[in-house]
C-alpha positions in Angstrom: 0.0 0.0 0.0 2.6 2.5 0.7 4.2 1.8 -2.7 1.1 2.0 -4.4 0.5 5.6 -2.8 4.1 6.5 -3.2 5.3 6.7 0.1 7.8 3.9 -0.9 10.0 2.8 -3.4 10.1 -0.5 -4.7 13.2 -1.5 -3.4 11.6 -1.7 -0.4 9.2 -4.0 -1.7 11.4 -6.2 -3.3 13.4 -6.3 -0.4 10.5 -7.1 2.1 9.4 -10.0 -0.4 12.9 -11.2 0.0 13.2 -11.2 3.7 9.9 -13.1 3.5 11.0 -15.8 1.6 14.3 -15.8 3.7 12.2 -16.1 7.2 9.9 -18.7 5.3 12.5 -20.7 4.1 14.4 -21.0 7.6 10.7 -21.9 9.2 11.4 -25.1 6.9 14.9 -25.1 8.1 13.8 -25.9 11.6 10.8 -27.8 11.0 13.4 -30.3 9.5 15.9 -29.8 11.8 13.5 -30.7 14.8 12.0 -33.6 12.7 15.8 -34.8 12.3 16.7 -34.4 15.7 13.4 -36.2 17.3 14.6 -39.4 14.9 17.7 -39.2 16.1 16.2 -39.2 19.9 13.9 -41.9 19.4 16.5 -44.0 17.4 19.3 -43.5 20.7 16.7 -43.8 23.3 16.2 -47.5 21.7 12.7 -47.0 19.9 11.4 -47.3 16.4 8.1 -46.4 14.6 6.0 -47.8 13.0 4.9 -47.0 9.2 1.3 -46.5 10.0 2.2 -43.5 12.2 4.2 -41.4 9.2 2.1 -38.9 7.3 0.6 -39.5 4.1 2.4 -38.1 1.1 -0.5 -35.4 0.6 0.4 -34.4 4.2 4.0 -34.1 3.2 3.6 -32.4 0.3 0.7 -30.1 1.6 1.7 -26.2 1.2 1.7 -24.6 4.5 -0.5 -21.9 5.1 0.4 -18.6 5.2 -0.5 -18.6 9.2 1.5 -22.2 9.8 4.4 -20.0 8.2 4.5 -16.6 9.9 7.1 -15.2 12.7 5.4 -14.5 15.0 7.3 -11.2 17.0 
């Protein structure tokens, strides 16, 4: 909006859209990272799983929502 009215350039947009994608991209970052780790802690700790408890591949593949993805401050 402040583009749009001129208020900013649009370097700044570009450059919010950036650090968006950035912040969005670590989210992903640490969702695998935790997934990794809580393998890793199950696997030392002696346990296993079993298949029926792994998400579908829809699941997987599911886009998160915009909400499942924001920073919160």
């Amino acid at each position: 909006a402040r583009y749009q009215t001129g208020i900013d350039p649009y370097i700044d947009v570009v450059t919010a859209q950036n650090t968006l994608l950035t912040d969005q991209e670590l989210v992903v970052t640490v969702q695998v990272n935790q997934m990794t780790g809580a393998v890793a802690l199950i696997e030392a700790l002696g346990g296993g799983w079993d298949i029926s408890q792994l998400p579908s591949p829809h699941e997987v593949s599911k886009r998160p929502t915009r909400e499942e993805t924001a920073i919160q401050h």
